[in-house]
C-alpha positions in Angstrom: -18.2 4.3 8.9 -21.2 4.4 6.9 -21.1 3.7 2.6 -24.9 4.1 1.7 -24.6 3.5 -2.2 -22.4 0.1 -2.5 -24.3 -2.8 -4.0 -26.1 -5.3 -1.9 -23.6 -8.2 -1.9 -20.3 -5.6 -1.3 -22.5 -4.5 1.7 -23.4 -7.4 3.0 -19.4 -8.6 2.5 -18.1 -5.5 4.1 -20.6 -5.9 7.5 -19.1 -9.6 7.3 -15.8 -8.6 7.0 -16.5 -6.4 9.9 -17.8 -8.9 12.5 -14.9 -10.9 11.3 -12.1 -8.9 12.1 -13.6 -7.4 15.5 -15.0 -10.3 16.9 -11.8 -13.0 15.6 -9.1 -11.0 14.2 -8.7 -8.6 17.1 -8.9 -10.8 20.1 -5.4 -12.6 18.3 -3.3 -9.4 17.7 0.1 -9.9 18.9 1.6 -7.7 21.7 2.5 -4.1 20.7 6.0 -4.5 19.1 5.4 -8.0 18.3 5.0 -10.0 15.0 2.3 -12.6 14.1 2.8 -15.6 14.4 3.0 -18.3 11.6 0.3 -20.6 13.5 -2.1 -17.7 14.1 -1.7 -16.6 10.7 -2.4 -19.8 8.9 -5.6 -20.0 11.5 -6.7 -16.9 10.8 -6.2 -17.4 7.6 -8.5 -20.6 7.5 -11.4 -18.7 9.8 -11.4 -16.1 7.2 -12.1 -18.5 4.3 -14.7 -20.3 6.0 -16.5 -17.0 6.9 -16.2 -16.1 3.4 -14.1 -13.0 3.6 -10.8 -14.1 2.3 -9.2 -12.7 -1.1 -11.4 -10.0 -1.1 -9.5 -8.5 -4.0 -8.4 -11.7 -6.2 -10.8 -12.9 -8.8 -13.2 -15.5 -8.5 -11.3 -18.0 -10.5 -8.4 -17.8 -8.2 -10.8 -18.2 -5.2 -11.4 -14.2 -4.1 -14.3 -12.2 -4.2 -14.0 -10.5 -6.9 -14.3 -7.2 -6.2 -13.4 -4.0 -8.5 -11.4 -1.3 -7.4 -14.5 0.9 -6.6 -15.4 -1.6 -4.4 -12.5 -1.8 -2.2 -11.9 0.9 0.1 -15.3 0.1 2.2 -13.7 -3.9 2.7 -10.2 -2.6 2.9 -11.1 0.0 6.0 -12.5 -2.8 7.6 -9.7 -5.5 7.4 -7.3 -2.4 8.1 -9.4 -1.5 11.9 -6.5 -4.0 13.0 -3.1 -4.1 12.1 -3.0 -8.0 11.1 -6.7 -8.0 9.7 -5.2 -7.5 6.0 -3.1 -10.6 6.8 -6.0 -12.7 7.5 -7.4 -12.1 4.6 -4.8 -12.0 2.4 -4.8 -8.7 1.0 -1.8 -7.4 2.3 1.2 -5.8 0.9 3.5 -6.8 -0.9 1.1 -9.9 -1.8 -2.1 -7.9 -2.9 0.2 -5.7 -5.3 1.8 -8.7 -6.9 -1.6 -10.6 -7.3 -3.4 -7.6 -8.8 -0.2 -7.2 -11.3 0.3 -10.9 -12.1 -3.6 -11.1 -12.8 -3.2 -7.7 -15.1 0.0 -9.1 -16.9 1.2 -12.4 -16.4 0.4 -15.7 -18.9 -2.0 -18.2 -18.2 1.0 -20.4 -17.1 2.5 -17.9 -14.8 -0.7 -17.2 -13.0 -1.0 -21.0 -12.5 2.1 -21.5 -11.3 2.5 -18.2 -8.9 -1.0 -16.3 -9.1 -3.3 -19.4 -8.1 -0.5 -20.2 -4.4 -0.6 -16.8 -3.8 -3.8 -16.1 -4.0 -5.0 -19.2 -2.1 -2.4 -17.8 0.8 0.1 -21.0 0.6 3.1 -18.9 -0.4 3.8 -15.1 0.1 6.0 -13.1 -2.0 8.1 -10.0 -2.7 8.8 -7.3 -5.3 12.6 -6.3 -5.6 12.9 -2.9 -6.9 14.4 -0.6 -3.9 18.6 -0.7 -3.9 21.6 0.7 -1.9 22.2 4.4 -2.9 22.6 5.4 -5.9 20.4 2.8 -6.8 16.7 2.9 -7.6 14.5 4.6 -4.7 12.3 7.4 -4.9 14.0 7.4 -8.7 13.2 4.5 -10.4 15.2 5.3 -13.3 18.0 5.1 -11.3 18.1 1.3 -11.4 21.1 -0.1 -11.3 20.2 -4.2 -11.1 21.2 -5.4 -14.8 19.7 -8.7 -16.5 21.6 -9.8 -19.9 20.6 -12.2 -22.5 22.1 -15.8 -22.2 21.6 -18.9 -23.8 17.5 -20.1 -23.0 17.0 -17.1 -20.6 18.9 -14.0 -19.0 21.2 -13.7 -16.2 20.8 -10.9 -13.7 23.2 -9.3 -11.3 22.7 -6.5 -9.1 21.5 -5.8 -4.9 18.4 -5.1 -3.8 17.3 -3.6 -0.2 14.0 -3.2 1.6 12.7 -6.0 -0.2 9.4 -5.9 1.8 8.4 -9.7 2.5 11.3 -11.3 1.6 12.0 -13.8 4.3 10.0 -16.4 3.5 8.4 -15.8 0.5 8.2 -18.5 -2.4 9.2 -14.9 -5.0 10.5 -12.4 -6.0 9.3 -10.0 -9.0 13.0 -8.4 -9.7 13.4 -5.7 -11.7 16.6 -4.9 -13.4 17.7 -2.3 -16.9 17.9 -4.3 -20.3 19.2 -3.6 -23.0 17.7 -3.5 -26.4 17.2 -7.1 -27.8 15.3 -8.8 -30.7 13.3 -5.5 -31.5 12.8 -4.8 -27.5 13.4 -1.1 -26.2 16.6 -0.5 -23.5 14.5 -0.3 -20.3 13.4 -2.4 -17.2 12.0 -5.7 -17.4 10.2 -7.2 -14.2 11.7 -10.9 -13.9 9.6 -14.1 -11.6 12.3 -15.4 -10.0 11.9 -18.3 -7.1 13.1 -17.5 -4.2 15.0 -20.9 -4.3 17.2 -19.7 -7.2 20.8 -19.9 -6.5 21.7 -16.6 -7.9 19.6 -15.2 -5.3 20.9 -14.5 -1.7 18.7 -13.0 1.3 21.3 -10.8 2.9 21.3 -8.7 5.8 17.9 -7.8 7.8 16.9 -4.0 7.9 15.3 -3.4 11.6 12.5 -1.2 11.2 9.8 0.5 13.4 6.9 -1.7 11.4 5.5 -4.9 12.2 2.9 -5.9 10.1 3.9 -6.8 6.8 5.6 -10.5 7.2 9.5 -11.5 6.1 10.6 -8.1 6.8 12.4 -5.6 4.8 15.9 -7.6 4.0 18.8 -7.0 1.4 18.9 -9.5 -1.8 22.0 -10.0 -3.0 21.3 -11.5 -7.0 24.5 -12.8 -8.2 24.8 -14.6 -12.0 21.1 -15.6 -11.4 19.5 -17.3 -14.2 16.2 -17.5 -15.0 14.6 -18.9 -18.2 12.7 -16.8 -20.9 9.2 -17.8 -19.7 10.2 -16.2 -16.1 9.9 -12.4 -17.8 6.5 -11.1 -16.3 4.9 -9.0 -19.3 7.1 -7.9 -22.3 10.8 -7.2 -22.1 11.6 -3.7 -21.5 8.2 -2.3 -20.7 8.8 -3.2 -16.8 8.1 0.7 -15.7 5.1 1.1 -17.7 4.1 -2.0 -15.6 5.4 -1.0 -12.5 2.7 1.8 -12.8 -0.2 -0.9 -13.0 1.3 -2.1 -9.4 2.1 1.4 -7.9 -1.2 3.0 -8.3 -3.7 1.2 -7.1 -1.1 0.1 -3.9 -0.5 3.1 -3.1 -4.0 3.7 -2.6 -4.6 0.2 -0.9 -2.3 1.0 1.7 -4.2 4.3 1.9 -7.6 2.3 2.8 -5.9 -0.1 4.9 -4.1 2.8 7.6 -7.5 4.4 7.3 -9.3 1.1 8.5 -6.7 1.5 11.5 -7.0 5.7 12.1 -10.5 4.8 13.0 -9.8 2.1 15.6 -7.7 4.6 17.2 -10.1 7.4 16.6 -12.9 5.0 18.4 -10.0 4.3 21.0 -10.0 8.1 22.2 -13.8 8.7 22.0 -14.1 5.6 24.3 -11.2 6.8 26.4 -12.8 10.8 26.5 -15.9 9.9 27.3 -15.6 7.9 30.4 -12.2 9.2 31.7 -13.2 12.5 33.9 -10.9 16.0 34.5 -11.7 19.1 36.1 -15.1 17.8 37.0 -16.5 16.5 33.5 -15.3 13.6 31.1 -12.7 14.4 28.5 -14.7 14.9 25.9 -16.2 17.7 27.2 -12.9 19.9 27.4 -12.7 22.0 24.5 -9.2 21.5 24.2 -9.9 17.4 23.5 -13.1 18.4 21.0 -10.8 20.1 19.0 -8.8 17.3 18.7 -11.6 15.1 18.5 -12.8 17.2 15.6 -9.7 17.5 13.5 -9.6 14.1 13.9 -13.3 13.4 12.1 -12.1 15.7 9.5 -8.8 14.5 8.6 -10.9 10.8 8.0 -13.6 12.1 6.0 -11.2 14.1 3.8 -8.8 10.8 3.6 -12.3 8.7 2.5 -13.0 11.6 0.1 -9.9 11.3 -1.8 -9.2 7.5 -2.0 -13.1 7.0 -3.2 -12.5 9.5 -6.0 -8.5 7.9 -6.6 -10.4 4.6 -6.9 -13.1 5.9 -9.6 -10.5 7.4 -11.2 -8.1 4.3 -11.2 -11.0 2.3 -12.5 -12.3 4.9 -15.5 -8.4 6.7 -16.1 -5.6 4.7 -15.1 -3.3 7.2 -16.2 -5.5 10.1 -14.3 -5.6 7.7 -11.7 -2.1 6.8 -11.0 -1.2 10.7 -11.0 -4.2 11.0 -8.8 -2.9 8.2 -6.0 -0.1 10.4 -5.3 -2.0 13.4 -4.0 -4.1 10.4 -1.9 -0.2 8.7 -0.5 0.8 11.9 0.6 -2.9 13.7 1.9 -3.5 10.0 3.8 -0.3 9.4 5.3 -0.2 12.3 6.8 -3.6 12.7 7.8 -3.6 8.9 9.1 -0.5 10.1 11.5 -2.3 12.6 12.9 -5.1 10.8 14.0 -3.2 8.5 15.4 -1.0 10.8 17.1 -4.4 13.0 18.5 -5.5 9.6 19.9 -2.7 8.4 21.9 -2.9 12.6 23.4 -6.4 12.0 24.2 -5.0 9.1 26.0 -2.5 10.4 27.8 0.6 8.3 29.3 -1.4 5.2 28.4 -1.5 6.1 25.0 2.2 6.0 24.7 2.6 2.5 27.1 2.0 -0.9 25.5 -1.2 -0.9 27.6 -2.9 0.2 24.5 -1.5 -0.7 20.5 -1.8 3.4 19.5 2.0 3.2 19.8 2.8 0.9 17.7 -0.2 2.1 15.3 1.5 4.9 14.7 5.1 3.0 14.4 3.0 1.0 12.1 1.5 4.7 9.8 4.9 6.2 10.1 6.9 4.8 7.4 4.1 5.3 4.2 5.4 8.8 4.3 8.4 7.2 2.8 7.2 3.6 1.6 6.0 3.6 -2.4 7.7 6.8 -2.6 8.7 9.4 -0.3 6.1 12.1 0.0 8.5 14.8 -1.3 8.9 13.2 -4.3 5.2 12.8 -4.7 4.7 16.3 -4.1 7.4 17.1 -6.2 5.7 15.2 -9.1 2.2 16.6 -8.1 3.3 20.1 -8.5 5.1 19.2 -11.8 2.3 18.1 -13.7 0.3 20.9 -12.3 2.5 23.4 -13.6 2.7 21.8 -16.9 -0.9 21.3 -17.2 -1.8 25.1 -16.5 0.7 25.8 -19.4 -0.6 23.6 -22.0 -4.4 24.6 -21.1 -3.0 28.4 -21.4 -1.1 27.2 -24.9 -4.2 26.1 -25.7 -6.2 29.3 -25.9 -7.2 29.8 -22.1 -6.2 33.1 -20.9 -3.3 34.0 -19.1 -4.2 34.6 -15.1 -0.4 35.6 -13.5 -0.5 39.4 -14.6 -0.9 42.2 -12.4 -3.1 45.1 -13.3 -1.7 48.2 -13.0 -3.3 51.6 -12.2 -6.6 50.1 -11.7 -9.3 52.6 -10.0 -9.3 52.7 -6.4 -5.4 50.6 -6.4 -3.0 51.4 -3.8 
């Protein structure tokens, strides 16, 4: 993994980060199938701030490091070479796409009072958008969760499910339809709510092939919950035009961070191929395993390629940017599971026994194909806005490519 151009101190924080998560993180991975520990956590946790690596995302005033989004793919590929490595450093999801939208969005009080915890890895949090069909999944506009004015505040009622992080968490952003109030558009209004609120109810788990992201995926059952007027998170109604500062650039974090982990396993099958021997040379001298071996390299490089021009584009177009982080969720999840899947082939019936973590890597990789949107609907999206844009650039005077000519000299 080599990034020649970055500036001297992201380099020199990205060979940290590193050393960090190879030579501490690694070695206190739980068992395949496992979770992490609270304990290990919070020491990891600790290590990583004494070796300066923690936050790496979070400003500087909130403790992190500061870094822009052009900057994070190198740091997040290394935290992401093991499964918990994002966890130790605290720029994991759903936490890293809350702190990067309260720090866009929220007031000065707001990021003192949730920002400044979470960022400092005391509490963890959630982000309840995702409800029981026909409620909001792949279409957010199918959001069913309603919050109403009341007397001080608003009251919100509604279910949410695969509320990623919730058990345990000190949060929950909650986002529910609103209707048109003191000069406010009918839309969807992101609400902090405390995770202590009695309106709020964790509900039934939802068992899933994953283990990495903390407090599971539960139900949240949100019943007359109120919540004052300082707990809306931006303005009222605008909570889908925000949603899209959150989406993006997560989408495109959990891009860098399965990347991180496609080369661990990558690294895993080269080790494996060149010192296991079959039909008289090592592995990796089969041409059947170079081939695999190769698609492998190329499926990274292309992954890297995208996500470094996503994040440019993020940084310089956030509108370009956002439509540009689908094409990256759907190329790198699927690019990410086939590595992964290559590696533990390489490897044979060990790579399918808890003997080695490829396994559960790819039970890990296999669910971004649906989390932050199912890749259908991305590609359903992505093909949209090409067709539309080919239309207005031909509206616009360039010139029509779709006709066949006919009776052209030397034609069939």
């Amino acid at each position: 993994m080599t990034f020649p151009h970055l500036p001297p101190h992201v380099a020199d924080l990205r060979e940290r980060t590193r050393r960090f998560v190879r030579e501490v993180v690694v070695d206190a991975e739980p068992a395949p199938g496992e979770r992490l520990d609270r304990a290990t956590r919070d020491r990891l946790q600790s290590a990583a701030k004494e070796a300066g690596v923690f936050a790496p995302l979070v400003p500087t005033e909130f403790g992190g490091q500061g870094l822009p989004i052009e900057h994070w793919s190198p740091i997040l590929q290394e935290a992401g070479y093991s499964p918990v490595g994002p966890v130790a450093l605290n720029c994991m999801a759903p936490d890293e796409g809350n702190m990067h939208m309260l720090e866009q969005i929220a007031t000065e009080e707001q990021k003192k009072r949730y920002l400044a915890p979470l960022a400092a890895g005391e509490v963890r949090s959630c982000f309840g958008m995702t409800e029981p069909h026909p409620g909001a999944g792949s279409d957010p506009a199918a959001l069913r969760t309603k919050a109403v004015r009341a007397d001080g505040g608003w009251i919100i009622d509604g279910h949410k499910r695969f509320t990623s992080g919730a058990v345990g968490a000190a949060f929950c952003i909650v986002m529910a339809r609103t209707p048109a109030v003191d000069g406010s558009p009918e839309g969807a209004t992101m609400f902090l709510v405390d995770m202590t609120n009695p309106g709020l109810r964790g509900g039934e788990a939802i068992h899933t092939v994953d283990r990495s992201i903390d407090g599971g995926h539960p139900h949240l059952y949100i019943e007359n919950c109120f919540v004052p007027d300082d707990a809306v998170l931006g303005e009222v109604g605008l909570g889908f035009r925000y949603a899209q500062v959150r989406l993006g650039p997560a989408r495109l974090t959990h891009c860098m961070r399965w990347l991180g982990l496609a080369r661990r396993a990558h690294d895993i099958a080269l080790d494996r191929a060149g010192k296991r021997e079959l039909f008289g040379g090592t592995i990796d001298s089969l041409g059947l395993a170079q081939h695999l071996i190769a698609e492998s390299v190329i499926d990274i490089e292309t992954s890297d390629a995208i996500i470094t021009k996503t994040a440019a584009l993020l940084q310089s177009d956030p509108k370009a940017g956002s439509a540009m982080s689908s094409v990256a969720k759907v190329h790198c999840s699927e690019a990410i599971f086939r590595v992964i899947d290559r590696a533990i082939q390489i490897c044979g019936g060990d790579g399918v026994s808890d003997g080695l973590p490829l396994a559960q890597f790819l039970n890990e990789v296999r669910p971004f194909r649906i989390y932050d949107g199912s890749n259908e609907t991305h590609r359903w999206a992505i093909a949209r806005r090409a067709s539309a844009g080919r239309g207005a650039a031909v509206r616009a005077g360039e010139s029509y490519q779709g006709d066949a000519v006919v009776g052209r000299d030397g034609g069939a």
